[in-house]
N, C-alpha and C positions, 0 to 999 in steps of 0.2 A: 410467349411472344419474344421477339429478338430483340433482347434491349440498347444494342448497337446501335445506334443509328449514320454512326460514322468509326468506319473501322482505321481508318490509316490519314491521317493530315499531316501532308509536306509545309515548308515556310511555317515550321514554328517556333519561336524564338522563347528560349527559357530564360528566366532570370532569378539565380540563385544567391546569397551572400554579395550583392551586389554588380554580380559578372552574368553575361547573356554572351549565351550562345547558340545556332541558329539548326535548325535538325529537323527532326521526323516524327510524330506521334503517333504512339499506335496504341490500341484499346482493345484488348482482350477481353475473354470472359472473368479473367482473373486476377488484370495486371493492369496498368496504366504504365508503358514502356516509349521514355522517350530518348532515339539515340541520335548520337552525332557524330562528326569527325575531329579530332581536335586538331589543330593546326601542329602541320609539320618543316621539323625546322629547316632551314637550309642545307646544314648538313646533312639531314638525311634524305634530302632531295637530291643531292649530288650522288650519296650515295646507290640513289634509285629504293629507295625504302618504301614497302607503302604500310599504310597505318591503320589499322582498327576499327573499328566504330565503337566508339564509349555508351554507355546505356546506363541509365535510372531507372529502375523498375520502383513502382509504388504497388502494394497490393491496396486495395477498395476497402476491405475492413479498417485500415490504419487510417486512414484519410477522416482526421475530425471534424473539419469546416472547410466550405467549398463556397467561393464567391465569384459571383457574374458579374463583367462591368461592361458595362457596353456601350461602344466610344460615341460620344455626340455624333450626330448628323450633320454632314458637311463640314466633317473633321478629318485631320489630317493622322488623328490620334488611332491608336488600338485599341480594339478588343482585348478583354485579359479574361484569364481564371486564375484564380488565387486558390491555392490549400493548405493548409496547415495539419500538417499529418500527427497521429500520437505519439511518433516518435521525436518528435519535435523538429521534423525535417520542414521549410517553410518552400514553397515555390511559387513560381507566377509566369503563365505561359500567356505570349502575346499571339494575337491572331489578325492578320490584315481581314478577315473577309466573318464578318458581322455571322452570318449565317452559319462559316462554320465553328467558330465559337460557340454557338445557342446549342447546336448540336450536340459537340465535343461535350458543354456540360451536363447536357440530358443525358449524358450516352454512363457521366460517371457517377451521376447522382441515380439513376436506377440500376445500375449495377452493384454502387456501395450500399444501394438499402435493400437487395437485394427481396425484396415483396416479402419482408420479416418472418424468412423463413432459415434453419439452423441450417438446412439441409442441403441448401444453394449455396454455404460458403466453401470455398477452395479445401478446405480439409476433407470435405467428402469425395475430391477428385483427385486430390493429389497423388502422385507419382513417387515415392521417394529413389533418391539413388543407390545404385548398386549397395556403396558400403553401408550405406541406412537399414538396408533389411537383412542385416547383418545382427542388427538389435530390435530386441524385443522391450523398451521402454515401459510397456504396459506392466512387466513383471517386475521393474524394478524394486516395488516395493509389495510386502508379503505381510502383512501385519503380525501373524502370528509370529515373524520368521525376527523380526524387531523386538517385538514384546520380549522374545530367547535372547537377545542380545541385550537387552537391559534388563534380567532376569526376574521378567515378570512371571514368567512360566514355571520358577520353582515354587515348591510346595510350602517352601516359609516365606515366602512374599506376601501372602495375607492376601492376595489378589486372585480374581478367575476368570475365563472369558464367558460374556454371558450371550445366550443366543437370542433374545428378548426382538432384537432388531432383525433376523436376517432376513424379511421378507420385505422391511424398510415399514411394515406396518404401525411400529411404536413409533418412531421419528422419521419422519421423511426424509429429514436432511441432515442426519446421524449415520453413519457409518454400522455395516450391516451386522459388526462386532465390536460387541465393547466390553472392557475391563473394569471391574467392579470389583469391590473387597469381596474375599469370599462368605463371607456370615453375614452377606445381603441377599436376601432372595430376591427373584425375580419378581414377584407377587409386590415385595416392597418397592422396587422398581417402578413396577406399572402405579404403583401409587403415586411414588413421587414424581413421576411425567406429570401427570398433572397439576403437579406445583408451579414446575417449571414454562417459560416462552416456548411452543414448540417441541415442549416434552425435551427439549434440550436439557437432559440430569446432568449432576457432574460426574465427568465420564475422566478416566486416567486416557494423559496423552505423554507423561512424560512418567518414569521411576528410575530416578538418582541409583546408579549401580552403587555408588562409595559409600552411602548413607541408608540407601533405601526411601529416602523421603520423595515426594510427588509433586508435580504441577496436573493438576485436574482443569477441564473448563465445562460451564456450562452456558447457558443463556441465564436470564435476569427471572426472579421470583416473579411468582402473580400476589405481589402482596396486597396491592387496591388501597383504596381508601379505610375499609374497615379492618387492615392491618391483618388480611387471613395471614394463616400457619401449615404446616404440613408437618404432623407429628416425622412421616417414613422420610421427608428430604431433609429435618433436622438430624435423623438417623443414621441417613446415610451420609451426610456432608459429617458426622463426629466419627463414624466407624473410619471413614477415609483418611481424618486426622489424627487418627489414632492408630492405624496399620503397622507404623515404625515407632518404637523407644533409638536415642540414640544409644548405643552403646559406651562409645566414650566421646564427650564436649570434645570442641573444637577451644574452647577457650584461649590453648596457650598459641593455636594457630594464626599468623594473622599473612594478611597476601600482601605483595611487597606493592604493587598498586593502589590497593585501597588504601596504604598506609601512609604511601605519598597524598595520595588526593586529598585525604583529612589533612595532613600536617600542613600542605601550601594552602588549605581554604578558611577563613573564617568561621564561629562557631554560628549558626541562624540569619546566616547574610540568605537573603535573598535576592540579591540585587541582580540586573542581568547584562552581562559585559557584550564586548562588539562581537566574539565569537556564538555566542548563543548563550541562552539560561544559564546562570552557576548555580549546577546543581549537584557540585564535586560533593556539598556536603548534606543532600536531603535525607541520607541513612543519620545523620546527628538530630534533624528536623523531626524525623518521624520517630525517633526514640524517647524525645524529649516530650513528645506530643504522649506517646503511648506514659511514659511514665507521666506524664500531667494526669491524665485519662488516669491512672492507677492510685494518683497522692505519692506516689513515689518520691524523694529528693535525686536532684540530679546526682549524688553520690551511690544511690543507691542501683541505679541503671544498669543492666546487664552488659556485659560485652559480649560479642560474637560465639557464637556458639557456646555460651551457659546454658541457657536452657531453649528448649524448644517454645519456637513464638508461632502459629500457626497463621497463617493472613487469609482472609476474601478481598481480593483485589477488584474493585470495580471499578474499570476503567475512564468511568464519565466521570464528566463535572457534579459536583455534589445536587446542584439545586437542579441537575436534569434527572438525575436517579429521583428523586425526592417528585419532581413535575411529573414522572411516568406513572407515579400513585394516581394520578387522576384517573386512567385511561384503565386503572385495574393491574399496573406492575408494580415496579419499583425498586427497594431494594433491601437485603435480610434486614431483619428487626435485630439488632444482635443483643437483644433478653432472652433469646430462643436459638442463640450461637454463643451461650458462653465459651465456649471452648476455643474461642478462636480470636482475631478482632480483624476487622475492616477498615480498608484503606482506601479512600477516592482518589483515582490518579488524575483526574481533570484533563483526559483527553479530549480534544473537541468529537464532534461527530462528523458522519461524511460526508453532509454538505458543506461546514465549514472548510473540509479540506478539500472537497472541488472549488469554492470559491479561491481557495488561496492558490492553489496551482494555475487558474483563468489568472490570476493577476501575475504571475511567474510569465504567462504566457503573453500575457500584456507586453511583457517589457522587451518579448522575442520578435515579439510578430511584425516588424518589420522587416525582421531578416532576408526576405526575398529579395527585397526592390534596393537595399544598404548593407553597403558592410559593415555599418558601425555596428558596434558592439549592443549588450543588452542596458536597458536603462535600469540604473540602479537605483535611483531611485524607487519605482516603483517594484524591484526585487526586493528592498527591503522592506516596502509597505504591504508584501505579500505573505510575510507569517510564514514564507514555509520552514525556513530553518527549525522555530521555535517550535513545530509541529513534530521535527524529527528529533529533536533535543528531548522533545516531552516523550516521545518513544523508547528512548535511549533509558530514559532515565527511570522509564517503572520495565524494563527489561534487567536495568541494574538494583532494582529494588526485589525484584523477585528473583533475581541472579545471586544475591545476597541470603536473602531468608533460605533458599534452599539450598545451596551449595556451601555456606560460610557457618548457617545457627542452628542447620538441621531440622527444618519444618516444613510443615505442608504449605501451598498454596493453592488457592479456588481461583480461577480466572474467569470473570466474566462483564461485558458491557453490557448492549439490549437482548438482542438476536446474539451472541456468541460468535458471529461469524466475521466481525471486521477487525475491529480493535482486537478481541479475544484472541485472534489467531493472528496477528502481528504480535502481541507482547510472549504468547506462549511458544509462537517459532522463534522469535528472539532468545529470549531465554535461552531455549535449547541449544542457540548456537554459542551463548557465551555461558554453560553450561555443561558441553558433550564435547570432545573433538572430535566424535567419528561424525558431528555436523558440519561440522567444516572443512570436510573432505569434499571431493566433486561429487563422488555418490551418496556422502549421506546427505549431503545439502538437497538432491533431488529425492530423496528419501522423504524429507522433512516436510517438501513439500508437497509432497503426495499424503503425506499423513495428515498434516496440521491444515491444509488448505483447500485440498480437493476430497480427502475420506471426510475430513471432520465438515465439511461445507464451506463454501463462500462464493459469494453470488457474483462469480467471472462472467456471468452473461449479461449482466443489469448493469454492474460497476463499470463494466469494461465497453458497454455499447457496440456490442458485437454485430447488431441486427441495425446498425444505424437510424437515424429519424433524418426524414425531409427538413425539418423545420431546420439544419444543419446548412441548408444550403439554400443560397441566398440570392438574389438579381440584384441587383446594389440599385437599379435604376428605378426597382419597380416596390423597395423595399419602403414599407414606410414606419418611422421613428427606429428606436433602438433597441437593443437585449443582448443582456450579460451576457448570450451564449452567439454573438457573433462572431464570427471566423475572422477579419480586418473589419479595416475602417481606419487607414492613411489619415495621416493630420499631418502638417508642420513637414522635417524636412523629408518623412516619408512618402509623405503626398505630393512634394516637389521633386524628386525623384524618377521617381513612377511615373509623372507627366513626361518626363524629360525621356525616359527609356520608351516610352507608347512614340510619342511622337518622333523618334530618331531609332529605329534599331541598330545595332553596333555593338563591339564584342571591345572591351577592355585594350587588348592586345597584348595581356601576357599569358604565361605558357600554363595551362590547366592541370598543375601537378602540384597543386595545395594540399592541402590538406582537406578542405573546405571546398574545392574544384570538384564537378561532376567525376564520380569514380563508377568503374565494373562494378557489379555486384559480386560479392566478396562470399558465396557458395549458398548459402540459404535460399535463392529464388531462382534459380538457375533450371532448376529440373519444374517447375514448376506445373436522530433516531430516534427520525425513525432510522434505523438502518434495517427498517424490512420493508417489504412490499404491503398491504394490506390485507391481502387473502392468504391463512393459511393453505399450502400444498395439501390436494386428497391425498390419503394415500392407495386409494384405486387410480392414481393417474396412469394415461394410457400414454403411452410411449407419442402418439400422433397430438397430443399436447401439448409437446417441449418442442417435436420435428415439424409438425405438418400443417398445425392449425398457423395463422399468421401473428405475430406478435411486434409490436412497435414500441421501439426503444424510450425510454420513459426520463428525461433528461436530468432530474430531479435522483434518478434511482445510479446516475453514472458518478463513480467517486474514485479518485488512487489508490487505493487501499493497498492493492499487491503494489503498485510503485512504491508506497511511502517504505513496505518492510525490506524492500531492496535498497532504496537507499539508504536503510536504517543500515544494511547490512554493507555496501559498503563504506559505512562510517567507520563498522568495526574492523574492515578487511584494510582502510586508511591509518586505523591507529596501533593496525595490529599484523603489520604485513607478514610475517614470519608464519602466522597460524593460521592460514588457507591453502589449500592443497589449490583451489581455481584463483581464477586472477577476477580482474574487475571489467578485463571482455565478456566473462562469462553472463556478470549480473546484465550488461547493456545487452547481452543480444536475446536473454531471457525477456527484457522488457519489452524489446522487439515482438518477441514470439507471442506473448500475450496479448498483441493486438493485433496479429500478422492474418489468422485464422490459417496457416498450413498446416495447423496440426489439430487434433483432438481432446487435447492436455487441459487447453483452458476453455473450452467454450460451455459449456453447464456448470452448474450451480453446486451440484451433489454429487455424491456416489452412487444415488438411486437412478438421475436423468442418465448416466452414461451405461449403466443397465440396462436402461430400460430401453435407449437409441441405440445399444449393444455397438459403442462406441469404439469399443478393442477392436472390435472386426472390422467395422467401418474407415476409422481415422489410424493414423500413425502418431506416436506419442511423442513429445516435443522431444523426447531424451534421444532418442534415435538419435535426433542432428545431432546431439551433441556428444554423442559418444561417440558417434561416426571423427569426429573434430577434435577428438580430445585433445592432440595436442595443441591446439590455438588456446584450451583454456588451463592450461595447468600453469600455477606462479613457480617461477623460477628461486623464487625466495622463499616456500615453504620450508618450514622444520618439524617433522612429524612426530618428534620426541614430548613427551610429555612428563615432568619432572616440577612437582612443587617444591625442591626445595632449589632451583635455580630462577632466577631470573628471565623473564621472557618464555620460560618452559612452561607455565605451569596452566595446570588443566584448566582452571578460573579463566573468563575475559570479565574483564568491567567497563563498559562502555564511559569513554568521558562525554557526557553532552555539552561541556564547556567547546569541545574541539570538533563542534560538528559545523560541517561546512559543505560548500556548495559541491554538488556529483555534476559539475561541468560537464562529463563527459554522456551522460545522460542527454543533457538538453540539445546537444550538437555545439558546444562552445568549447573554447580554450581553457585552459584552467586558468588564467590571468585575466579571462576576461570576465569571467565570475567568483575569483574568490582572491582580485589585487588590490589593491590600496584603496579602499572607498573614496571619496570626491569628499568628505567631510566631515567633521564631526558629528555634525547632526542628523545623516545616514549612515550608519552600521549598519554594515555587511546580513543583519540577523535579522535583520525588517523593523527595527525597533527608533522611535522619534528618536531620544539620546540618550546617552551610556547607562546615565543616573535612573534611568524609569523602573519605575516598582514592578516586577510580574509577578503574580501567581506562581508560587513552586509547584511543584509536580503534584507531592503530596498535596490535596488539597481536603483533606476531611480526613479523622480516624475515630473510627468509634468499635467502643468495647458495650458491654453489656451493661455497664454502671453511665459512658458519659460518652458524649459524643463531643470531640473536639475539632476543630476547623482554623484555617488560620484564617486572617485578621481580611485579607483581599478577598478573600474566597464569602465570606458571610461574618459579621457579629456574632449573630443568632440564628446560626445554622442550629446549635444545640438544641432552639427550642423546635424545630423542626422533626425532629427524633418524635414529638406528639403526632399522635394518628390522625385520617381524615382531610379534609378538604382545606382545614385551615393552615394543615404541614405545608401543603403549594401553596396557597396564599402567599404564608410569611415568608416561601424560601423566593417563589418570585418580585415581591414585594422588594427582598434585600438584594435584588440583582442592582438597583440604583446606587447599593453604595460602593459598585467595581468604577461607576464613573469620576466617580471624588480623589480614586486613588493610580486612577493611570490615564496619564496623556492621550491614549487611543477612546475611543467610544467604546471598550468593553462590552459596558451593560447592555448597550442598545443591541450588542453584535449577538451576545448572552442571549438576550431574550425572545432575538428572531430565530438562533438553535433553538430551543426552548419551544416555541411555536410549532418549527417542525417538525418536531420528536414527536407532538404530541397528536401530531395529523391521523 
């Protein structure tokens, strides 16, 4: 059926960043394309000049929330549609004639939901240009061809590729080869799949060429309530930590950044300033904690690379690891990890970080109808800084353990596909410099993102949901996931623009002014699902049957690691080969649907929809483009014993700040002088507020330690069974006694949904 119902409407007036201007809309199968003329000056009237037509193209996948208002009866006022795109583009189209507004939005609300099928979006149609098929993106990365480059493939690497997966029958959503020590058999393997969420084992995605040592990830144990074990994934998680002896300590090495950030920060401050979390010094926090955990005296404490300290890094809050024992997971026992210890980095999960991005968006969504800026207040009541600060900061924790002291690291949150694979591509990139190039960055993410899993189709809301769009007249009461809703001088605005059309009267060459499009459209935790994937799935499962976007299941994930990343390309401009267009029009593409790169989940879905052949891989544009994305301020030398040279990054999350250029803002207007002391910039009531440090739990085999915000008596929670949740949900009450915000209450509705 032809979901058109109105292909072309003259007399439509846009209103962008506060300025309207009067044109033409047109609705394709693929585009929502509205052009205009912009006014031409005098002198080039004289000159006999004629001008252009300017165009906005919106593609129907990016289009988040879509509103109908439709203007009283026997008014003088407009009809509007309002959208708020993923890119964070805002707009609001007026309509003199009732009718065809109602149209207009039917025509883009069945086109953006396109009858929840993969196969109706624009990537299976697409066109690319000449120099695009120039490149073969799909090849860009070659596993075995990386493994050679980080010398997995020699014979004393302890490592081997195992073929257990290539039919995708062991893990569905495991990559169809994986690296495993070589004195693990496969037979051990398939045991320990069964340990694990998903059969997600710990599988090598990273090996340190300078040390040999590893970042591994997997998904979370099936430990349960009666505290099962798994002799072959105790096996394999020590044969892995034990693959590399260092040769010679780093001891007398120390990096001239880490050396600074200890020396300006206090010893166990956790206090968190207007830039974000100070968490210059959570490598002191968590050594102190480990040597507590050991009886050790603070004199007694190792420094950097003495001896090898091996971690399991679990990226959740302690008492969400601990609540997932209900459901039959959880997290190691670690009396059956001596070998190692365990770290809780108290990352929220990904509802908490779709809620805090909706409140980001709060503060935008006016943007159509005013040009005032974003509200800051509500920017800083939105967490997200402090979401990316906590990123930064267990990327810099495992950036440390492996590159500084010489040790293994296990990464893993529920599923392994959110958190796991934001902290283990971080890593890498302030870890590797060939990640920081423009191709291994697309490298990285073809390995850590798309081969290892992550759910780009659920997170990203690729298949849209109706319930997105909305009749403002006909809607009744409220929900978190509305698109607007004008109040105050928004709502007086917008009156004023409905009932008067009229254009500003200056010349539309902002920055912020309607522009061409700039080459891309021209050719034109839980953090799981419910049902494990068969692994007989049939290819017309992922493409053919209908599937409806699950709003609950949509989270930033891939946003948060781009902004993480460029937090590091901001405090580290010298060591990127790409610039910081690169990351905004990667963000673009991820929700663009012209390409094939992001819209499934696995390695197996784009097998299986034989996605190579079908779609074009995002990297084409961008190699086509290469040079819009190359920094002019790269330095590709890599030299530890200079300054600024050296192979090490360490993320400050003290200095992490607002990616303006992400949300479509200024940099002034989101990251200049706050309005007052009592908002800071970082979303935080005032300077003095207590937070949670990153580390928030370490446990060895003998003692489980936690600090003081985090739980009392998390320790006794280390007891098996029903009453370990009890007591760990039990002590979420005393996060309210020690911070300004509702913590607990926010803790215990994560909590809730994890355990769904």
């Amino acid at each position: 059926m032809d979901k058109t119902q109105v292909a072309k409407v003259d007399n439509v007036t846009l209103a962008r960043r506060g300025e309207q201007v009067d044109g033409t809309l047109h609705l394709t199968p693929h585009h929502l394309i509205f052009s205009h003329f912009p006014p031409l000056s005098s002198e080039d009237q004289a000159k006999g000049l004629t001008i252009r037509p300017k165009e906005l193209w919106i593609t129907y996948p990016i289009i988040a929330f879509g509103t109908l208002r439709l203007a009283p009866a026997a008014s003088r006022q407009l009809s509007s549609i309002r959208l708020r795109c993923r890119d964070f583009t805002f707009v609001c189209f007026y309509f003199a004639n009732e009718h065809k507004a109602r149209e207009v939005f039917e025509s883009i609300k069945q086109w953006t939901c396109k009858s929840g099928r993969l196969d109706k979006l624009y990537a299976f149609t697409y066109q690319p240009l000449l120099a695009e098929k120039e490149f073969n993106g799909w090849e860009i990365y070659n596993p075995r061809k990386e493994w050679m480059r980080q010398g997995v493939l020699k014979e004393s690497s302890g490592w081997r590729i195992s073929d257990i997966n290539t039919d995708y029958s062991f893990s569905p959503t495991y990559p169809a080869l994986i690296a495993v020590p070589s004195s693990i058999s496969d037979n051990t393997i398939n045991y320990a799949g069964r340990y694990r969420s998903r059969a997600r084992i710990p599988a090598l995605t990273y090996f340190h060429p300078v040390n040999n040592c590893t970042i591994t990830r997997s998904s979370q144990p099936l430990v349960g309530v009666r505290q099962n074990r798994s002799i072959q994934d105790e096996k394999l998680l020590a044969t892995i930590f034990s693959t590399s002896r260092s040769e010679r300590p780093l001891a007398s090495f120390s990096h001239p950044n880490l050396e600074n950030e200890q020396s300006d920060s206090s010893h166990g401050s956790s206090e968190w300033n207007e830039a974000g979390p100070d968490m210059s010094n959570a490598e002191d926090v968590k050594d102190d904690m480990l040597a507590a955990a050991r009886g050790n005296s603070e004199d007694e404490r190792m420094i950097y690379g003495a001896q090898q300290q091996n971690l399991i890094v679990d990226a959740r809050p302690t008492v969400n690891a601990y609540a997932m024992q209900a459901v039959g997971m959880g997290s190691e026992n670690m009396d059956n990890y001596k070998f190692a210890t365990k770290v809780y980095l108290g990352i929220d999960n990904i509802h908490v970080m779709r809620d805090s991005l909706n409140k980001v968006v709060d503060s935008l969504k006016e943007t159509d109808v005013t040009p005032l800026g974003p509200n800051r207040d509500q920017l800083a009541r939105s967490g997200w800084l402090k979401h990316i600060a906590g990123i930064l900061e267990g990327a810099k924790v495992i950036t440390g353990q492996v590159g500084l002291q010489h040790s293994h690291v296990l990464i893993h949150c529920s599923d392994g596909w959110d958190r796991t694979s934001q902290l283990s591509a971080l890593s890498q990139v302030c870890l590797d410099p060939y990640f920081r190039t423009l191709e291994g960055f697309m490298v990285l993410v073809e390995k850590d993102w798309l081969s290892f899993g992550h759910m780009f189709r659920h997170r990203s809301g690729h298949l849209n949901s109706e319930k997105w769009f909305q009749i403002e007249n006909e809607r009744i009461g409220g929900d978190n996931n509305r698109g607007f809703e004008s109040s105050g001088a928004g709502q007086a605005l917008e009156n004023a623009f409905r009932s008067a059309k009229g254009f500003f009267g200056r010349d539309n060459n902002s920055r912020d002014s309607l522009q061409e499009s700039d080459g891309e459209m021209l050719s034109y935790d839980s953090d799981t699902p419910t049902k494990k994937p068969s692994p007989s799935s049939a290819p017309r499962s992922i493409v053919a049957e209908k599937e409806v976007t699950k709003v609950k299941e949509t989270s930033p994930v891939f946003h948060q690691f781009l902004d993480a990343t460029y937090q590091l390309l901001h405090q580290y401009p010298t060591r990127f080969e790409f610039n910081e267009r690169f990351l905004r029009r990667l963000l673009y593409h991820l929700y663009s649907c012209q390409f094939g790169t992001f819209l499934f989940n696995n390695e197996k879905e784009r097998v299986d929809t034989k996605a190579k052949e079908r779609t074009r891989s995002v990297w084409d544009w961008f190699l086509a483009r290469r040079e819009q994305f190359m920094n002019p301020l790269y330095d590709p030398e890599v030299d530890d014993h200079k300054r600024g040279q050296e192979r090490l990054l360490f993320p400050r999350p003290k200095d992490t700040r607002w990616w303006a250029e992400s949300f479509g803002r200024a940099d002034e207007e989101m990251n200049g002088p706050r309005l007052s002391d009592a908002s800071p910039a970082t979303g935080y009531d005032s300077p003095g507020a207590i937070r949670t440090p990153i580390v928030t739990g370490i446990e060895t085999a003998q003692d489980t330690v936690t600090t003081e915000a985090s739980s009392t008596n998390v320790s006794n929670v280390a007891a098996s069974g029903l009453a370990a949740v009890t007591s760990g949900l039990s002590n979420l009450s005393i996060l309210k006694n020690h911070q300004s915000e509702p913590k607990g209450e926010e803790s215990l509705k994560e909590v809730e949904v994890e355990m769904q």
